[in-house]
PyMOL commands that place a pseudoatom at each C-alpha (Angstrom):
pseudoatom trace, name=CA, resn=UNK, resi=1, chain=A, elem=C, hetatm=0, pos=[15.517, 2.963, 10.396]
pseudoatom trace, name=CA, resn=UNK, resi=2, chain=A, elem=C, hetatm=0, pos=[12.197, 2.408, 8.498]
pseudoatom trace, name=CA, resn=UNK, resi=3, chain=A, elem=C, hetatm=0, pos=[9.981, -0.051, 10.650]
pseudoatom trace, name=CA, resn=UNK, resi=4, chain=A, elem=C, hetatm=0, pos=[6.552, 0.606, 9.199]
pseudoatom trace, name=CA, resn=UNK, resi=5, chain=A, elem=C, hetatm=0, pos=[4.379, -2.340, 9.399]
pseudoatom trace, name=CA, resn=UNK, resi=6, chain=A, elem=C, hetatm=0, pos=[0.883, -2.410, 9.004]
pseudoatom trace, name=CA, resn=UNK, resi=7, chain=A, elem=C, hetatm=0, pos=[-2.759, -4.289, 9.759]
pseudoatom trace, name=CA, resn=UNK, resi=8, chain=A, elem=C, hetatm=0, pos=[-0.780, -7.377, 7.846]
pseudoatom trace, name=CA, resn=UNK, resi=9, chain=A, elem=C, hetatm=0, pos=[1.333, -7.927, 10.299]
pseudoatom trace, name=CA, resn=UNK, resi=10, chain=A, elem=C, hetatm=0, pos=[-0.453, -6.841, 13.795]
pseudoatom trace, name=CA, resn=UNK, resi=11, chain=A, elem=C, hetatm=0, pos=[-3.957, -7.434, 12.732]
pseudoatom trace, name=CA, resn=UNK, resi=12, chain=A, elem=C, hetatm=0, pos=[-6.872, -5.449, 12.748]
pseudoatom trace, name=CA, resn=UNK, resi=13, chain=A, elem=C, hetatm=0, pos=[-6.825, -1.767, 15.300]
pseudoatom trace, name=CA, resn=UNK, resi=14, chain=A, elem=C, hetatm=0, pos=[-9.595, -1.617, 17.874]
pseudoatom trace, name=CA, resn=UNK, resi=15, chain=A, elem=C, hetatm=0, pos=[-12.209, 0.543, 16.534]
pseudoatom trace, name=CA, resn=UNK, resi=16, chain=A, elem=C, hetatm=0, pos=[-12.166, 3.126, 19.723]
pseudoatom trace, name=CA, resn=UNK, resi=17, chain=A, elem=C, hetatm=0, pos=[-8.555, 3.604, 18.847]
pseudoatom trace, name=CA, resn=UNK, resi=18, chain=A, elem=C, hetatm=0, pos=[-9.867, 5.188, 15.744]
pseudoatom trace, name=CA, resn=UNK, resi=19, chain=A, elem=C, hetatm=0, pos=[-9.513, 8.795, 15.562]
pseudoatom trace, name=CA, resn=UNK, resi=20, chain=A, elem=C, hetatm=0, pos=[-10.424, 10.030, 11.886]
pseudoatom trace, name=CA, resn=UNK, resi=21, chain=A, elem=C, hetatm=0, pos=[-12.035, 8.736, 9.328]
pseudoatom trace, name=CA, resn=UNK, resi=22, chain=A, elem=C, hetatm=0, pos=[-10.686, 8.010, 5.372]
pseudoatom trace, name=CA, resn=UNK, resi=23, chain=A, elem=C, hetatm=0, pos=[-11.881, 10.622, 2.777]
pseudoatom trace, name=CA, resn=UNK, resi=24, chain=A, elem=C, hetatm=0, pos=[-10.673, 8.722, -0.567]
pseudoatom trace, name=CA, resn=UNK, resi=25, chain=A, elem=C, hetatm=0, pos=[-8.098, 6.337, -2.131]
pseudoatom trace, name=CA, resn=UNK, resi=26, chain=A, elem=C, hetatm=0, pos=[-5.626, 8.522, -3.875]
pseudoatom trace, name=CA, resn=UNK, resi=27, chain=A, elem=C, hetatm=0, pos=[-3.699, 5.931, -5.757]
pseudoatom trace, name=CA, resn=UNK, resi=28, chain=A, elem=C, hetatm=0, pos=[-3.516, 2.195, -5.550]
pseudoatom trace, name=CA, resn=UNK, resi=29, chain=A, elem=C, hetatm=0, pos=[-1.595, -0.499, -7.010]
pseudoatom trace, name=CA, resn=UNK, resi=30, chain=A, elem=C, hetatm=0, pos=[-1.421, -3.802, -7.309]
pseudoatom trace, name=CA, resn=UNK, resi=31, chain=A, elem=C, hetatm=0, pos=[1.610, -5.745, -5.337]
pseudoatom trace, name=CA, resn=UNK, resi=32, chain=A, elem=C, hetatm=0, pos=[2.485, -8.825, -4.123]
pseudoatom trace, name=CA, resn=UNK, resi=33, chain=A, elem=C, hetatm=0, pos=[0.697, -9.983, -1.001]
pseudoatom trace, name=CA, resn=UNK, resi=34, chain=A, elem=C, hetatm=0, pos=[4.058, -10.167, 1.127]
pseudoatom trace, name=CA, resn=UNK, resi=35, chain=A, elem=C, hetatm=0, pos=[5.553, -7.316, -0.915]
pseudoatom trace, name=CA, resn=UNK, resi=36, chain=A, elem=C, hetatm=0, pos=[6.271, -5.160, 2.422]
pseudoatom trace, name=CA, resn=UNK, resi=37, chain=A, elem=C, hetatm=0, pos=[8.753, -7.995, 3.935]
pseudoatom trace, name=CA, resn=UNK, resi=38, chain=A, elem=C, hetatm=0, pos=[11.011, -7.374, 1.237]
pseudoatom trace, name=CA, resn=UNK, resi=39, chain=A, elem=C, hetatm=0, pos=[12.858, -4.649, 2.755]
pseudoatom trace, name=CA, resn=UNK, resi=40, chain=A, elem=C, hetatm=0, pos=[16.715, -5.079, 1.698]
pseudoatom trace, name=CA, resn=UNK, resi=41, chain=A, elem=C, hetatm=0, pos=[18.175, -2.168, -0.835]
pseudoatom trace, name=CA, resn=UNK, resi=42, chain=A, elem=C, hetatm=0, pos=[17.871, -4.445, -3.570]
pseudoatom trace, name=CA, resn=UNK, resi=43, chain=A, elem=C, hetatm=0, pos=[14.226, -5.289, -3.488]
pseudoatom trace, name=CA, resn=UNK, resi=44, chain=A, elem=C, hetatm=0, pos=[13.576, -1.862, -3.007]
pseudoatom trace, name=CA, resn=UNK, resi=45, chain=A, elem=C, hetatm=0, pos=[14.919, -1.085, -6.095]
pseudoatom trace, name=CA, resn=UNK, resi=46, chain=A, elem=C, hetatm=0, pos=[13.129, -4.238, -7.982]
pseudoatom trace, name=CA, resn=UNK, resi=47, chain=A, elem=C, hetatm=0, pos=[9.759, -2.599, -6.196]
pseudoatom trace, name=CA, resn=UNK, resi=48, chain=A, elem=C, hetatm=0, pos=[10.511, 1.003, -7.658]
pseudoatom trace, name=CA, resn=UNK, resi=49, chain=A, elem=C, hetatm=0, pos=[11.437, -0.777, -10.881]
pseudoatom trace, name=CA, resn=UNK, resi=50, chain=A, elem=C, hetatm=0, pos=[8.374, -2.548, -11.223]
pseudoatom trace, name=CA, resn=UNK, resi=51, chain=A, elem=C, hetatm=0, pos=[5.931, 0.428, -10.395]
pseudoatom trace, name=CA, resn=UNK, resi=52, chain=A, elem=C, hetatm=0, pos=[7.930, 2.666, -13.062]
pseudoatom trace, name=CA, resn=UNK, resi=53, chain=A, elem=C, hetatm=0, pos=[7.388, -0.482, -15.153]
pseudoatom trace, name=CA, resn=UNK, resi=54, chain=A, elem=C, hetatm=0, pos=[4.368, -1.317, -14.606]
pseudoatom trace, name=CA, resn=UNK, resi=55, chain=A, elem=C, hetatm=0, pos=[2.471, 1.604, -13.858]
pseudoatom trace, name=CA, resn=UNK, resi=56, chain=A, elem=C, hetatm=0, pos=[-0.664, 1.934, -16.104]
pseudoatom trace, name=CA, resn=UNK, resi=57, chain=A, elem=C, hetatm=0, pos=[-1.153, -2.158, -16.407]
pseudoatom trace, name=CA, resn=UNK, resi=58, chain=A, elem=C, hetatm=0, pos=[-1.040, -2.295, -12.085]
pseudoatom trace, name=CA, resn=UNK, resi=59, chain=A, elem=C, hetatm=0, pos=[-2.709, 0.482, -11.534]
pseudoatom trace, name=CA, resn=UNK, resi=60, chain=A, elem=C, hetatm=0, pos=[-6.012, -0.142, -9.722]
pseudoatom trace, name=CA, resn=UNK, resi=61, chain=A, elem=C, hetatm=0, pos=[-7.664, 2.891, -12.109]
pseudoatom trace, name=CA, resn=UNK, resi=62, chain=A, elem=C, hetatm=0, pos=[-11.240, 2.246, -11.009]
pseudoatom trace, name=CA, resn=UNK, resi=63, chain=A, elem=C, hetatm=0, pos=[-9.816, 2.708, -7.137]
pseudoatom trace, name=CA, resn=UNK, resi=64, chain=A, elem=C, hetatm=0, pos=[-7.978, 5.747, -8.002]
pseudoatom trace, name=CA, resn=UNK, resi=65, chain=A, elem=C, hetatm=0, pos=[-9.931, 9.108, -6.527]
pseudoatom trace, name=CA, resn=UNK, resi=66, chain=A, elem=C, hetatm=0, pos=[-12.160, 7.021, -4.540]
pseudoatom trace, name=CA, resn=UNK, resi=67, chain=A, elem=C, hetatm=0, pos=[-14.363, 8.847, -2.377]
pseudoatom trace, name=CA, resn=UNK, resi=68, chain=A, elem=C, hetatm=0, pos=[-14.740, 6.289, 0.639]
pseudoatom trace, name=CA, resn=UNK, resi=69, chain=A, elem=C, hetatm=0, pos=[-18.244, 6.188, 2.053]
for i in range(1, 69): cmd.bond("trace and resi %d" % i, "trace and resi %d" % (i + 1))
show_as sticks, trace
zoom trace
């Protein structure tokens, strides 16, 4: 069962439970802000759809290989 949920739904992480540290943003892509509830088969296909779709106009290209500092 896939049950990832992130910062959006519990909130921010303690910053002693942080053990590394980010090196870049590989790829990133603009979604809709409750996006991740939409879990069912058939908006996972819609999602897929959309970034096949969509993919150079929803593309964040100036975040895309970004070192973080």
């Amino acid at each position: 069962m896939d049950n990832s949920q992130d910062s959006r739904h519990w909130g921010c992480v303690p910053r002693e439970y942080l053990l590394g540290k980010p090196l870049m943003i590989y790829w990133s892509f603009q979604t809709g802000r409750d996006e991740y509830l939409h879990t069912g088969i058939f908006d996972r296909l819609t999602q897929f759809l959309d970034r096949l779709i969509h993919f150079t106009s929803k593309t964040r290209w100036n975040r895309v290989f970004k070192v973080i500092e």
